[in-house]
C-alpha positions in Angstrom: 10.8 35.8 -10.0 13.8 34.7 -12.3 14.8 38.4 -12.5 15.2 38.5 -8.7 17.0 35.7 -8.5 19.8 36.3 -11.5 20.0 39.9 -9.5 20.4 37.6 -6.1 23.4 35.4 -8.3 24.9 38.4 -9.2 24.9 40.0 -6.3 26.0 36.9 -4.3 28.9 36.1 -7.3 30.0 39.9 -7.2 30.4 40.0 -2.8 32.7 36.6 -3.7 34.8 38.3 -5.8 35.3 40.8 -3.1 33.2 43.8 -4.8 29.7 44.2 -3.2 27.0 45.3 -6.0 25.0 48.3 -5.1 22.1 47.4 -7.3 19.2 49.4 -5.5 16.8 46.9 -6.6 17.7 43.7 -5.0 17.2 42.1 -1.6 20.5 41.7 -0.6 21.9 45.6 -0.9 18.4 46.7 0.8 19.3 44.5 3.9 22.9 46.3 4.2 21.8 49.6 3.5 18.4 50.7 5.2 17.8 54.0 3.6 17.9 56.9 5.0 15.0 59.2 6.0 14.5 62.1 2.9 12.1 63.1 1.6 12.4 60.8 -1.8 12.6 57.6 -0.2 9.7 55.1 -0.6 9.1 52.5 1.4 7.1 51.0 -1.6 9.9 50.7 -3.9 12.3 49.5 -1.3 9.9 46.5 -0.1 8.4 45.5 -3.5 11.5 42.7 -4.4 10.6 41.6 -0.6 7.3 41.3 -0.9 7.6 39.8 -4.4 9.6 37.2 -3.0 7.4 36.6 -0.2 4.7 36.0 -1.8 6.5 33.3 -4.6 7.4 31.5 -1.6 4.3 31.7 -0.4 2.0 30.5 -3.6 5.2 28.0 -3.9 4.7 26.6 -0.4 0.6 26.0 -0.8 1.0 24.7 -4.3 3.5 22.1 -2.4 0.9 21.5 0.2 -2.1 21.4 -2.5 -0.3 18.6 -4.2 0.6 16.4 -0.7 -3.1 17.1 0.1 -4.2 15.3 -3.1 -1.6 13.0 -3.4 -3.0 11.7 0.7 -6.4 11.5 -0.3 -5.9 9.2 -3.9 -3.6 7.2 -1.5 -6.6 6.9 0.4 -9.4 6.3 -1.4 -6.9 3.1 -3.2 -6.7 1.5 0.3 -10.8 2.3 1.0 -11.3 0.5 -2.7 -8.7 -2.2 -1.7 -10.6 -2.5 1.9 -14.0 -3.1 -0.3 -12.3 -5.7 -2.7 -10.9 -7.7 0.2 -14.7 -7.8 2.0 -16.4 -8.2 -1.1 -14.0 -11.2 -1.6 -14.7 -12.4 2.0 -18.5 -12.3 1.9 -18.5 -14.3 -2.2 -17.0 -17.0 -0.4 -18.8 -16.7 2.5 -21.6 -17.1 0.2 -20.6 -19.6 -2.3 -19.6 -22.3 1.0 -23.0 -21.8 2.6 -25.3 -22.1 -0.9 -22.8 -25.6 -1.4 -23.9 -26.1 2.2 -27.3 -25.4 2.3 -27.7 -27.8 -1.0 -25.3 -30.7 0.2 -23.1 -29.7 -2.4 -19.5 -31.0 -2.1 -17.4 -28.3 -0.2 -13.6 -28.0 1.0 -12.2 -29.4 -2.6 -8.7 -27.7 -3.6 -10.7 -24.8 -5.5 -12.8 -24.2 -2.4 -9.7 -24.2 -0.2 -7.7 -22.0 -2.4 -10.7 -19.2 -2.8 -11.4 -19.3 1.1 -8.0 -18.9 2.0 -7.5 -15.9 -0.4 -10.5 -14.4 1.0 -8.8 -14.5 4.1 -5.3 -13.6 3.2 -7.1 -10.1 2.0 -9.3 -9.6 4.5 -5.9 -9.9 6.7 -4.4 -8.1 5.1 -7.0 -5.0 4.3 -9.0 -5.7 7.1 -9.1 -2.9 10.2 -7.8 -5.0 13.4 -11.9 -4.9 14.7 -12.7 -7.0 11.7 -10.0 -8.9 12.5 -10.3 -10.2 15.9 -14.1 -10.2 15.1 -13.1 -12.8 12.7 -11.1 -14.7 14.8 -13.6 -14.8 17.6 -16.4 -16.4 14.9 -13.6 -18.6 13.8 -12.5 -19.4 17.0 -16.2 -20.5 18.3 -17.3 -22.7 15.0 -13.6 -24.5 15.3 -14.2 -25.7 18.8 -17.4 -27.9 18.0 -18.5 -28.6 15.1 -22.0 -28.5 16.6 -21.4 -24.8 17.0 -22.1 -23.8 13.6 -25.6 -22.6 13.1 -25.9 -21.7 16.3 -27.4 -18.7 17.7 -23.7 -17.5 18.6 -22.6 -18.6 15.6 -24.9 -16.1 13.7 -24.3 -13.4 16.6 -20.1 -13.6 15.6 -21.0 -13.7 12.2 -23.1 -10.2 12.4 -20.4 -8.8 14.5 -18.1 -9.2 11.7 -20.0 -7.7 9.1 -20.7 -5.0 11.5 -17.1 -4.3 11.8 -16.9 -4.4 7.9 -19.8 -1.4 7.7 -17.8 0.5 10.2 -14.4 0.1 8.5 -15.7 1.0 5.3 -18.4 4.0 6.1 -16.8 5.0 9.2 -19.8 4.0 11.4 -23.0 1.8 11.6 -25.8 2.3 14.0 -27.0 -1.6 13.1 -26.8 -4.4 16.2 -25.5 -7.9 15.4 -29.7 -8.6 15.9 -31.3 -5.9 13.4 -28.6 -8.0 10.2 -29.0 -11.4 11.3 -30.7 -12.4 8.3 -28.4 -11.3 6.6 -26.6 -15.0 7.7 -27.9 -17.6 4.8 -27.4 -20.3 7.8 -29.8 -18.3 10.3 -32.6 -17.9 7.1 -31.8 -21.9 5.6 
C-alpha cells in the first residue's frame, strides 16, 4: 500500500514539474493511457494497483466502521449501567423512608432530605421520560392529600413506576401495576 502511494507522490510531483511519469505500474498513467488491444496486454496486470487500492480502502473503511460500532455500544452499555445506578438509588431510598415509616422512625432530617433528593436528581437525570412522568404522577397524587399515601392509587402509581423502570432497563415487561404490588412495603405493612 505505501509502495502505491510513493509511486502516486511521484507521479503527482513529476506532472507538477511539467513532466508526466510513464511508470506502467501506477494508477495514474493507467487512467491516461488505456492500453491498447495486442495480444500481450493483460488486463490482470493493468488492474492489480486498482484493485489493490480498492480493497485497502475498503478493509480501511470497515475497520473505521468496526471501531464506531464498538465505540456506540460501550457508550451504551455506560448509560444502561448509569440508568441502573440512578433506579437502584431511587428504590434504597424508597426503601430506607418506608422501613423509618413503617417503624415510626424519625424521617425527613437533613440526611434523609439530602439522599431523597439525590435519588431524584439521578433518576431525572437517567431516567427514560415514562419513568419520569410516571413519577410525577405518584408524586403528584401523595402531594395533594396527605391521606393519599397508602392508598390503593397510591400503590397503583407506585407499580407504574417501577414498571416503567423494568421497561427502561430490559426493554419490556409483560408485568401489570396488580401482579408487583407487593412489591410496595406500604401495600404489605
Amino acid at each position: 500500500m505505501t509502495d502505491i502511494v510513493n509511486v502516486l507522490i511521484d507521479s503527482l510531483n513529476c506532472h507538477h514539474a511539467g513532466i508526466l511519469s510513464f511508470t506502467t505500474d501506477t494508477i495514474i498513467h493507467k487512467v491516461y493511457t488505456v492500453p491498447s488491444s495486442s495480444k500481450d496486454f493483460k488486463w490482470t496486470e493493468y488492474l492489480k494497483p486498482s484493485i489493490d487500492s480498492l480493497i485497502a480502502i475498503i478493509g480501511a473503511v470497515i475497520l473505521v466502521l468496526s471501531y464506531l460500532n464498538q465505540k456506540r455500544k460501550e457508550s451504551k452499555e455506560r448509560i444502561i449501567e448509569s440508568k441502573r445506578n440512578a433506579y437502584s438509588e431511587f428504590l434504597k431510598d424508597f426503601t430506607e423512608r418506608a422501613i423509618n415509616i413503617t417503624y415510626d422512625k424519625k424521617v425527613g432530617d437533613i440526611k434523609d432530605d439530602r439522599s431523597r433528593i439525590n435519588a431524584r436528581n439521578l433518576l431525572l437525570l437517567y431516567g427514560n421520560d415514562k419513568v419520569v412522568k410516571a413519577y410525577n404522577e405518584w408524586i403528584e397524587y401523595s402531594d395533594n392529600d396527605e391521606e393519599n399515601h397508602g392508598t390503593d392509587k397510591d400503590v397503583e402509581l407506585l407499580g407504574e413506576i417501577l414498571i416503567e423502570i423494568r421497561k427502561d432497563i430490559h426493554g419490556d415487561s409483560k408485568l401489570s401495576a396488580q401482579e408487583i404490588i407487593n412489591l410496595n412495603p406500604f401495600f404489605r405493612g
